[in-house]
DOFISE-16377 format. One line per 4 residues: number of its first residue (from 1); their letters; for each residue x, y negated, z of C-alpha. Coordinates in nm, 2 decimals. Example, Ala and Ser with C-alpha at 12.3 -4.5 7.8 and 13.67 -1.06 7.14 Angstrom:
<pts>
1> as> 1.23/0.45/0.78 | 1.37/0.11/0.71;
</pts>
This chain:
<pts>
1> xxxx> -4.53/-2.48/-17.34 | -4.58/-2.34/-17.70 | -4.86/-2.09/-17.55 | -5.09/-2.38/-17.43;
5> xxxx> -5.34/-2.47/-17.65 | -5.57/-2.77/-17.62 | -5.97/-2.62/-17.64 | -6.13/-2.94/-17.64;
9> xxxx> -6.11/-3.30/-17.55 | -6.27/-3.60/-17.36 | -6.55/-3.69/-17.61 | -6.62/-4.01/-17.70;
13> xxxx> -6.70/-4.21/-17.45 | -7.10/-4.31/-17.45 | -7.24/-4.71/-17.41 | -7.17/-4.86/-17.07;
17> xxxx> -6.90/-4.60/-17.00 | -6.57/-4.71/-16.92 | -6.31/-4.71/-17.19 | -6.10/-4.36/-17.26;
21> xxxx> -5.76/-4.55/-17.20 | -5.89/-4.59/-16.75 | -5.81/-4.37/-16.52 | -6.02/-4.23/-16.34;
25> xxxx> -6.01/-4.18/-15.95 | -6.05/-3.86/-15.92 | -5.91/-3.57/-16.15 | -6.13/-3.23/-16.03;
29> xxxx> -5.89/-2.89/-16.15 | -6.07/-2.57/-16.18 | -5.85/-2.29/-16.27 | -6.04/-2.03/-16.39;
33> xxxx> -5.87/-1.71/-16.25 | -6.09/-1.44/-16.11 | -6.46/-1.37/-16.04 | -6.58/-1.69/-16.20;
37> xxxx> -6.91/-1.87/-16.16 | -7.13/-2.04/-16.44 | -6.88/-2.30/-16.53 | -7.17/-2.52/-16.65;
41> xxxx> -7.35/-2.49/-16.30 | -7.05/-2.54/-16.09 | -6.98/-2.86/-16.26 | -7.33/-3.03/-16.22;
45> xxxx> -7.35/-2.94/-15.84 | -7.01/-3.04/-15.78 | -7.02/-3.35/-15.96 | -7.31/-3.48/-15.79;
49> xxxx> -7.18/-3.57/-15.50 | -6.91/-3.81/-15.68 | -7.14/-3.98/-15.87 | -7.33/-4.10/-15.53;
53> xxxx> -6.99/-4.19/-15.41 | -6.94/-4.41/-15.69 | -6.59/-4.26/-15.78 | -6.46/-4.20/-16.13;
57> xxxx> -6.41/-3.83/-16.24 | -6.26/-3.62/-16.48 | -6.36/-3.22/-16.48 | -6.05/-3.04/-16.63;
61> xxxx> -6.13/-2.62/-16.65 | -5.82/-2.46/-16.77 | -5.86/-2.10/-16.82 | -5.69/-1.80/-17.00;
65> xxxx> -5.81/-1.64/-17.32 | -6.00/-1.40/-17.21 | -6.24/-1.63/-17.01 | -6.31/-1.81/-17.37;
69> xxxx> -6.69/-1.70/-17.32 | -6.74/-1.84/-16.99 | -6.58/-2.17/-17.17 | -6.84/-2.19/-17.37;
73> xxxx> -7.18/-2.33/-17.21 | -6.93/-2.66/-17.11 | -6.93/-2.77/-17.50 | -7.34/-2.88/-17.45;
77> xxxx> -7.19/-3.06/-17.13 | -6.93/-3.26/-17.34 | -7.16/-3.33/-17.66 | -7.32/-3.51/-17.38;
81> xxxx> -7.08/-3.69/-17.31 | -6.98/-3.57/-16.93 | -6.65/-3.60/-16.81 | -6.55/-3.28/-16.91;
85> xxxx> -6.19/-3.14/-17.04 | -6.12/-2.77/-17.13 | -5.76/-2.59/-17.17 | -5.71/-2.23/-17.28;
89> xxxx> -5.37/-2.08/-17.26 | -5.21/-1.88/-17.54 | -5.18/-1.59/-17.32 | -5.30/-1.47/-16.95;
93> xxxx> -5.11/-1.64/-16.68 | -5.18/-1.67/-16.30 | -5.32/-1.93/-16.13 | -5.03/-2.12/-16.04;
97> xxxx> -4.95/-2.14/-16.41 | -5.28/-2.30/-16.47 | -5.28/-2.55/-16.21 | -4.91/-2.63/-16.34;
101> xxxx> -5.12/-2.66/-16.70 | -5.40/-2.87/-16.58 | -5.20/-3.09/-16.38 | -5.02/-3.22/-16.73;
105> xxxx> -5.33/-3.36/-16.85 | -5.49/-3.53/-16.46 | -5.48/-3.86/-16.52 | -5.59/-3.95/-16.12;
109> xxxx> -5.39/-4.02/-15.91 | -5.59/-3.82/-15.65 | -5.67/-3.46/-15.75 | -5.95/-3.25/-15.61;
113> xxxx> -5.89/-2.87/-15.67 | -6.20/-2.62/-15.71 | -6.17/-2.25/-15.78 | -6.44/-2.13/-16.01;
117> xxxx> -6.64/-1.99/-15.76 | -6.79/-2.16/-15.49 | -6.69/-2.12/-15.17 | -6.77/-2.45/-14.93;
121> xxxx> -7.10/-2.68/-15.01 | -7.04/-2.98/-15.24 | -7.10/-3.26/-14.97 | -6.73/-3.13/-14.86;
125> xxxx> -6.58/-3.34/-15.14 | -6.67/-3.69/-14.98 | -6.49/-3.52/-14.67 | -6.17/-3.45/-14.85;
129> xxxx> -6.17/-3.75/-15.09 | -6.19/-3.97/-14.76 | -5.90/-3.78/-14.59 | -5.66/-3.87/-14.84;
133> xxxx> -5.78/-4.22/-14.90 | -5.72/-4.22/-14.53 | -5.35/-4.15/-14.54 | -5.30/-3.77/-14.58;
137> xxxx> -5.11/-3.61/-14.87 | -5.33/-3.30/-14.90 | -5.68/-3.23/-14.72 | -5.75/-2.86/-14.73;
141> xxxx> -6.12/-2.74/-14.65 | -6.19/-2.51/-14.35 | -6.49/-2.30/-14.37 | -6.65/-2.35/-14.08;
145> xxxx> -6.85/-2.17/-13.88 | -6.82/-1.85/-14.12 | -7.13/-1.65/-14.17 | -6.99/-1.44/-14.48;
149> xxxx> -6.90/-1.06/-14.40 | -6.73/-0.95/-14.12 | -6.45/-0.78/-14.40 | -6.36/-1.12/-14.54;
153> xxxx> -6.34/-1.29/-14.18 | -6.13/-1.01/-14.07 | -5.87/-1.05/-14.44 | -5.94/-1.40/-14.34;
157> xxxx> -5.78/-1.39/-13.98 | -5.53/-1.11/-14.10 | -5.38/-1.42/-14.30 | -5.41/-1.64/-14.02;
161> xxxx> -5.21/-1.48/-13.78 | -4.94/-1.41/-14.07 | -4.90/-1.78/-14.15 | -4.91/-1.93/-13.80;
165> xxxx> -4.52/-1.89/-13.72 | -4.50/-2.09/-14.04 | -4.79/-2.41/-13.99 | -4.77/-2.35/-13.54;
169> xxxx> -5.15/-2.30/-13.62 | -5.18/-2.63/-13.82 | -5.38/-2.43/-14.12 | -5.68/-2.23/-14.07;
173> xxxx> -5.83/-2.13/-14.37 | -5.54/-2.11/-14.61 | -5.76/-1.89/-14.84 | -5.96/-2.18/-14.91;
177> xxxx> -5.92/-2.34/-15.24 | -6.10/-2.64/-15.25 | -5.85/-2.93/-15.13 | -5.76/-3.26/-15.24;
181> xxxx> -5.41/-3.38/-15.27 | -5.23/-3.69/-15.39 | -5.08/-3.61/-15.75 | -4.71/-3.67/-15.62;
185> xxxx> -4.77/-3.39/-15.41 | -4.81/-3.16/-15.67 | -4.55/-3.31/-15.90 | -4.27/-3.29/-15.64;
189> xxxx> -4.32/-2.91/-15.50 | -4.19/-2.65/-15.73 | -4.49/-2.39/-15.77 | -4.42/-2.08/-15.96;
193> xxxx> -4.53/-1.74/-15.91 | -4.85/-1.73/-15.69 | -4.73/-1.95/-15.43 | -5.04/-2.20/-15.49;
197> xxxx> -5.23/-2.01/-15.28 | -5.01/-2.13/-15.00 | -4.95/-2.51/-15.10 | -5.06/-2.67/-14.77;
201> xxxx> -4.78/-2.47/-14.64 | -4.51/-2.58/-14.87 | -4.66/-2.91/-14.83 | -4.62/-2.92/-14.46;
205> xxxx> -4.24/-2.78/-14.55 | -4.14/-3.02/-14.75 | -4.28/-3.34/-14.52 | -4.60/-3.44/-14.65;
209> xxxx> -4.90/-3.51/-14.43 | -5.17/-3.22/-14.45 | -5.47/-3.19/-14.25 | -5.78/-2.96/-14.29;
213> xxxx> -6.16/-3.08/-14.26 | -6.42/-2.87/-14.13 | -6.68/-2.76/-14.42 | -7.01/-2.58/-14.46;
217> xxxx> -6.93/-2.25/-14.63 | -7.17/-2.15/-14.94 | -7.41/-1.88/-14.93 | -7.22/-1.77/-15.26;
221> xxxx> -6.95/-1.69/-15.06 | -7.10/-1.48/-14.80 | -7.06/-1.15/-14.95 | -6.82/-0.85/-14.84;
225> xxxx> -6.47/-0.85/-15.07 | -6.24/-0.55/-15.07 | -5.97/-0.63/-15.34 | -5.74/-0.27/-15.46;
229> xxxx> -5.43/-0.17/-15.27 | -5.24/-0.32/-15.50 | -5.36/-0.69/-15.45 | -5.29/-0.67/-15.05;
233> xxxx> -4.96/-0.53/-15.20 | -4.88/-0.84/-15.35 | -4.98/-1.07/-15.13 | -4.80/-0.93/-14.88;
237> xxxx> -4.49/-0.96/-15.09 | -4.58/-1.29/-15.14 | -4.62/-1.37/-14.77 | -4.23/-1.25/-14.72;
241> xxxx> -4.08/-1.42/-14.99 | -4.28/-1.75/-14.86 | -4.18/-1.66/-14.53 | -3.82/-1.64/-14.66;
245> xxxx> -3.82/-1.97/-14.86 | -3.92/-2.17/-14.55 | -3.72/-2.02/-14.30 | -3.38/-1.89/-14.47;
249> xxxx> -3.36/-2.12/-14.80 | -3.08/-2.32/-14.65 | -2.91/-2.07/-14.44 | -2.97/-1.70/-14.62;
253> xxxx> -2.67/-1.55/-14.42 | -2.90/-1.54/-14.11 | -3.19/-1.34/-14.23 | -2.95/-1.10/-14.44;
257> xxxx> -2.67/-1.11/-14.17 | -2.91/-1.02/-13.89 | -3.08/-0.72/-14.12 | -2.73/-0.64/-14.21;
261> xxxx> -2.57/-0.60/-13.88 | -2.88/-0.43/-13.79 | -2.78/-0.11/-14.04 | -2.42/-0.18/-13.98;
265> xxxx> -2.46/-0.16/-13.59 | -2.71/0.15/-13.62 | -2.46/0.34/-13.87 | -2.18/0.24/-13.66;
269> xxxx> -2.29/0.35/-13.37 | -2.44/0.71/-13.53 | -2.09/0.77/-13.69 | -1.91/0.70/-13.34;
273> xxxx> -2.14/0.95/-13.22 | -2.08/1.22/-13.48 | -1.67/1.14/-13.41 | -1.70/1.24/-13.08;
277> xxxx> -1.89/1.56/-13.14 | -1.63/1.62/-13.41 | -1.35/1.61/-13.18 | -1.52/1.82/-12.88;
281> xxxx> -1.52/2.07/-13.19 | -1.87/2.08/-13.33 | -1.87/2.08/-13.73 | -2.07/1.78/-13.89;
285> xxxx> -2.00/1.84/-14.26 | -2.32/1.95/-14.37 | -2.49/1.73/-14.12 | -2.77/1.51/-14.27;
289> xxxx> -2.68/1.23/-13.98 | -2.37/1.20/-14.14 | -2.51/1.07/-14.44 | -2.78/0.89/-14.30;
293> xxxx> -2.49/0.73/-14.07 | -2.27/0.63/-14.43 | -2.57/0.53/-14.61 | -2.71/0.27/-14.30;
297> xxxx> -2.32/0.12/-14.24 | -2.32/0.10/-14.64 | -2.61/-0.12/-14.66 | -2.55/-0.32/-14.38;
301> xxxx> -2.20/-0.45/-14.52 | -2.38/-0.52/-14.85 | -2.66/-0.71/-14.70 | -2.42/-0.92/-14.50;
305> xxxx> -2.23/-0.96/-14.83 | -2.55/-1.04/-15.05 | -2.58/-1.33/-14.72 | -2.25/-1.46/-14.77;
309> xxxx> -2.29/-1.51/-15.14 | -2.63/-1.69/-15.06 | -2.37/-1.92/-14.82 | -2.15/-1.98/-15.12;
313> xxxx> -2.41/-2.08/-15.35 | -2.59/-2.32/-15.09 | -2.26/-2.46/-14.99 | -2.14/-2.55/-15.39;
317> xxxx> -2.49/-2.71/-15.46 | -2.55/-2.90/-15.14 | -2.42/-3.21/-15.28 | -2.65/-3.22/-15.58;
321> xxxx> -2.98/-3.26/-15.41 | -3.21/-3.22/-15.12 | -3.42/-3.00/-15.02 | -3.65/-3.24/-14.80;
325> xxxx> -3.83/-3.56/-14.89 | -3.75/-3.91/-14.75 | -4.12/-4.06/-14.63 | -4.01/-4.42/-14.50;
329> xxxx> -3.71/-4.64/-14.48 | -3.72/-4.92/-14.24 | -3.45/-5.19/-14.25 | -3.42/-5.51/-14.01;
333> x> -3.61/-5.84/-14.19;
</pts>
């Protein structure tokens, strides 16, 4: 954590305001990441709504250093004495290394997540503070009905119909960022890499309750979005390795055993063919099949090899831990 620096502080707190040392009921995160709002706006409309509710808040914007600007209209904020923490890293990290940041310094026990743009109306909050308080682990916002661009509804259901095998249509909007979720949630998934952008989906994995709230989307968030090749690059990566992770963690020799034996099968089968021909007399030497055949058979026996490994490295650390949660135990008297 030597790259995390601490921007600014809680200020002092002002007369008739509780003392530092409470906690506050709700901890709001907003990791500033990409195509940020006025910080300074974004906080006073989405504040508003907990302040009628009568709920304790914290603001905590953690941001990297080149964002240090945008930072900067939040110092009037907190020489007013609002709620207000801010956290700049050392160095540019994703968003899942911010959230990781911020969450160190929530001290809620219920934490509201906002990206820094907005993307649902602030009377959603009530809606998702009230779900948890309910009984759910994690509340994700749905924007619903959408009247943004008929690109970002079509991205939008592109990711739908990728996740569904994984949620049986349980999620949505997983695009959505604004959710709020009981700190132990956050504090018992591992998140690493960019996989926050799919934590109601570990979060259904790993046994906690998630449900999603309708919302009214915000007119800042109807315009078209077309992102580089690149981006759709890596969130499709992202998609298998989650897809992966969920499905094959515990048993890797099915996923590489069934793409193995698919190459082994296919260069099996090519190489029979080429034997025969070979025998009725036909040369095959300087036959591209035959190294195509070599090459598929090749890769098949090392990706059912690469599986068995994953088998022996399950197997030897199966007894140190579990990969699920335990939600109740019930016990007679």
């Amino acid at each position: 954590m030597s790259e995390i620096g601490i921007v600014s502080f809680l200020p002092a707190p002002q007369r008739g305001a509780p003392p530092a040392l409470d906690r506050p009921a709700v901890s709001v995160v907003v990791p500033v990441a990409e195509r940020p709002d006025a910080l300074a706006e974004l906080y006073e409309e989405y504040a508003a709504p907990l302040r009628r509710s009568g709920r304790s808040f914290e603001f905590i914007f953690v941001a990297p250093p080149y964002f240090a600007a945008i930072l900067r209209p939040l110092d009037t904020l907190m020489e007013r004495g609002e709620p207000i923490r801010v956290i700049q890293t050392g160095r540019a990290v994703g968003e899942t290394a911010l959230l990781r940041t911020a969450l160190l310094q929530c001290r809620a026990p219920l934490v509201l997540t906002l990206p820094a743009y907005r993307q649902v109306t602030a009377d959603a909050i009530d809606k998702l503070l009230e779900g948890v308080e309910r009984g759910a682990d994690l509340v994700v916002a749905c924007r619903w009905p959408r009247h943004d661009a008929w690109i970002n509804r079509l991205q939008s259901r592109a990711l739908r119909l990728a996740i569904d095998p994984l949620t049986q249509g349980r999620i949505h909007d997983a695009a959505c960022g604004v959710r709020a979720i009981r700190r132990e949630v956050l504090q018992e998934i591992p998140l690493y890499g960019d996989f926050s952008r799919f934590l109601p989906l570990l979060a259904l994995h790993n046994g906690f309750s998630v449900t999603e709230v309708p919302c009214r989307q915000h007119t800042r968030d109807m315009r078209g979005r077309v992102y580089g090749p690149g981006v759709y690059l890596r969130r499709l990566i992202d998609l298998l390795g989650l897809f992966f992770l969920l499905r094959f963690t515990e048993k890797p020799l099915r996923f590489f055993g069934l793409v193995g034996s698919t190459f082994a099968l296919s260069g099996s089968l090519l190489l029979l063919w080429l034997l025969f021909q070979r025998i009725g007399g036909q040369g095959i030497g300087g036959r591209p099949l035959l190294i195509l055949s070599v090459l598929l058979f090749i890769l098949g026996i090392q990706s059912i090899a690469l599986g068995l490994i994953g088998e022996m490295i399950v197997h030897f650390n199966a007894a140190r831990g579990r990969s699920y949660r335990i939600k109740r135990v019930a016990s007679p008297g």
